[in-house]
Backbone as numpy.savetxt, mean C-alpha at the origin, in Angstrom:
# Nx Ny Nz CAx CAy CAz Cx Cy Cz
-12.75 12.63 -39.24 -12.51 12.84 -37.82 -11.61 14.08 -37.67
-11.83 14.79 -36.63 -11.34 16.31 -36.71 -9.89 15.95 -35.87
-9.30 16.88 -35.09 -7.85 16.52 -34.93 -8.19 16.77 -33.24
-9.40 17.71 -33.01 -9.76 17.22 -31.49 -10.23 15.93 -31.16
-10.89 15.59 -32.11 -11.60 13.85 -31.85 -10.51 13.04 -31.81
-9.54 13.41 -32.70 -8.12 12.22 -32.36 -7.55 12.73 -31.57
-7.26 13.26 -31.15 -6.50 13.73 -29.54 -7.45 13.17 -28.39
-8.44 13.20 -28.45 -9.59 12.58 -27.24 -9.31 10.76 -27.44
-9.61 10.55 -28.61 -9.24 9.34 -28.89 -7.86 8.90 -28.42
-6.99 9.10 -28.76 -5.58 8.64 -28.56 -5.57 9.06 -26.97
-5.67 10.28 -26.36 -5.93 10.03 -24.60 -6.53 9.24 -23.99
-7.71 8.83 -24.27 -8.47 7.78 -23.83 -8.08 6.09 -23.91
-7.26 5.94 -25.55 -6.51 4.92 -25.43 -5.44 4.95 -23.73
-4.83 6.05 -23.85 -3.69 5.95 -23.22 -3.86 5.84 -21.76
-5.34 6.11 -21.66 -6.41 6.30 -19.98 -6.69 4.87 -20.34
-6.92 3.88 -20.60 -7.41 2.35 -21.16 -6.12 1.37 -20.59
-4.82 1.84 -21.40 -4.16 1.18 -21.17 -3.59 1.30 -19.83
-3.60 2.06 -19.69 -2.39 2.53 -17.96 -3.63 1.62 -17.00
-5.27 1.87 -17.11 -6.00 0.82 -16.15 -5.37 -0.50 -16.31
-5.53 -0.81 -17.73 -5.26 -2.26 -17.53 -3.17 -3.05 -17.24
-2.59 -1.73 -17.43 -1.23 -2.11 -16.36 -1.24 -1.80 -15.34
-1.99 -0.99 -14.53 -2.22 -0.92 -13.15 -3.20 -2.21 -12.03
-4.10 -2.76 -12.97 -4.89 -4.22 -12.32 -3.97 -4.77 -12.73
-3.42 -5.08 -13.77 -1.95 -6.02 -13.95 -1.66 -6.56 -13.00
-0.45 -4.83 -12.61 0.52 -4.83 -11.31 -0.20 -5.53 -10.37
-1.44 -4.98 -9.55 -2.12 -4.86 -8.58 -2.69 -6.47 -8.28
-2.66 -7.19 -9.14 -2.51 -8.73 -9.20 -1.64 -9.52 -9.16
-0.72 -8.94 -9.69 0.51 -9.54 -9.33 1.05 -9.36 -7.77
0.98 -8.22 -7.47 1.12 -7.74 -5.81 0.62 -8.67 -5.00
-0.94 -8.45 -5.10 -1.66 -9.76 -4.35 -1.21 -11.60 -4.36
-0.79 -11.43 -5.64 -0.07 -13.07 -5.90 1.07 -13.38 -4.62
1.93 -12.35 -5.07 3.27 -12.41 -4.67 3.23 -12.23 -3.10
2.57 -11.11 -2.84 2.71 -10.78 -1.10 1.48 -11.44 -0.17
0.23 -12.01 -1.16 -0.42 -12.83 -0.58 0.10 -14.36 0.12
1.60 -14.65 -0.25 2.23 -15.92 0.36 3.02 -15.67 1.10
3.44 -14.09 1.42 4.16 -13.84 2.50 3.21 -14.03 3.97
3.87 -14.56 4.58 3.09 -15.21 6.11 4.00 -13.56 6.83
3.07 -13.27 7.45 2.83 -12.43 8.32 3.75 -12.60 9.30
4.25 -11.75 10.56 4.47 -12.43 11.43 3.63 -12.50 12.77
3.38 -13.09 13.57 2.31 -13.30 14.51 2.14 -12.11 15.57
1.22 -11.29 15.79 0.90 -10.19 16.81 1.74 -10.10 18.12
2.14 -9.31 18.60 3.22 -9.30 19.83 2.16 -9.33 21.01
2.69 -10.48 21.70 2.49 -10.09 22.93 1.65 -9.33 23.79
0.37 -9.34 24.85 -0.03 -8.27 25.57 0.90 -8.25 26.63
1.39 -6.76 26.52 1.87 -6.65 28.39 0.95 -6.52 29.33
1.23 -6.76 30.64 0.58 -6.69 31.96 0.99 -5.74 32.06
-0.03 -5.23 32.97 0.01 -3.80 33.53 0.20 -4.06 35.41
0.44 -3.28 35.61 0.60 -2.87 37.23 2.52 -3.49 37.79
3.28 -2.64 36.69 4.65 -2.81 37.05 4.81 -1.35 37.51
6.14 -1.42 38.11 6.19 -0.61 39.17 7.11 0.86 38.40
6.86 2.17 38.49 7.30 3.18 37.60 8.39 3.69 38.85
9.57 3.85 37.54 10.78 4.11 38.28 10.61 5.34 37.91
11.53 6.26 38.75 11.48 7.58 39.12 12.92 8.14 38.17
12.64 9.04 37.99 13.08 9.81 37.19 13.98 11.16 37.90
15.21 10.83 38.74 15.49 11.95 39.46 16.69 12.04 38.88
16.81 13.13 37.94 18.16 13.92 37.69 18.79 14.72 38.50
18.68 14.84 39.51 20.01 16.00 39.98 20.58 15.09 40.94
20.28 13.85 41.26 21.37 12.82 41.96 22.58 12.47 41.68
């Protein structure tokens, strides 16, 4: 094996492993923040309140 084939080799390990600690993480994430409860959507406001005026030189 030439010393480019082990350099391709040993990168490719190192491209192998970082996937499989990145789905790791990325499962663990989902574990962990998948039991965090959300908190519930705010509120719609109504519309047709009345717009206060804006007079600065009073």
């Amino acid at each position: 094996m030439t010393h480019a084939e082990e350099v391709i080799n040993r990168a490719m390990a190192v491209v192998a492993a970082s996937r499989v600690r990145r789905e790791r993480e990325e499962e663990r994430r989902r574990q962990i923040f998948g039991r965090i409860q959300l908190t519930p959507p705010l509120p719609v406001l109504k519309r047709g309140g009345a717009q206060l005026s804006l007079n600065l030189d009073s």
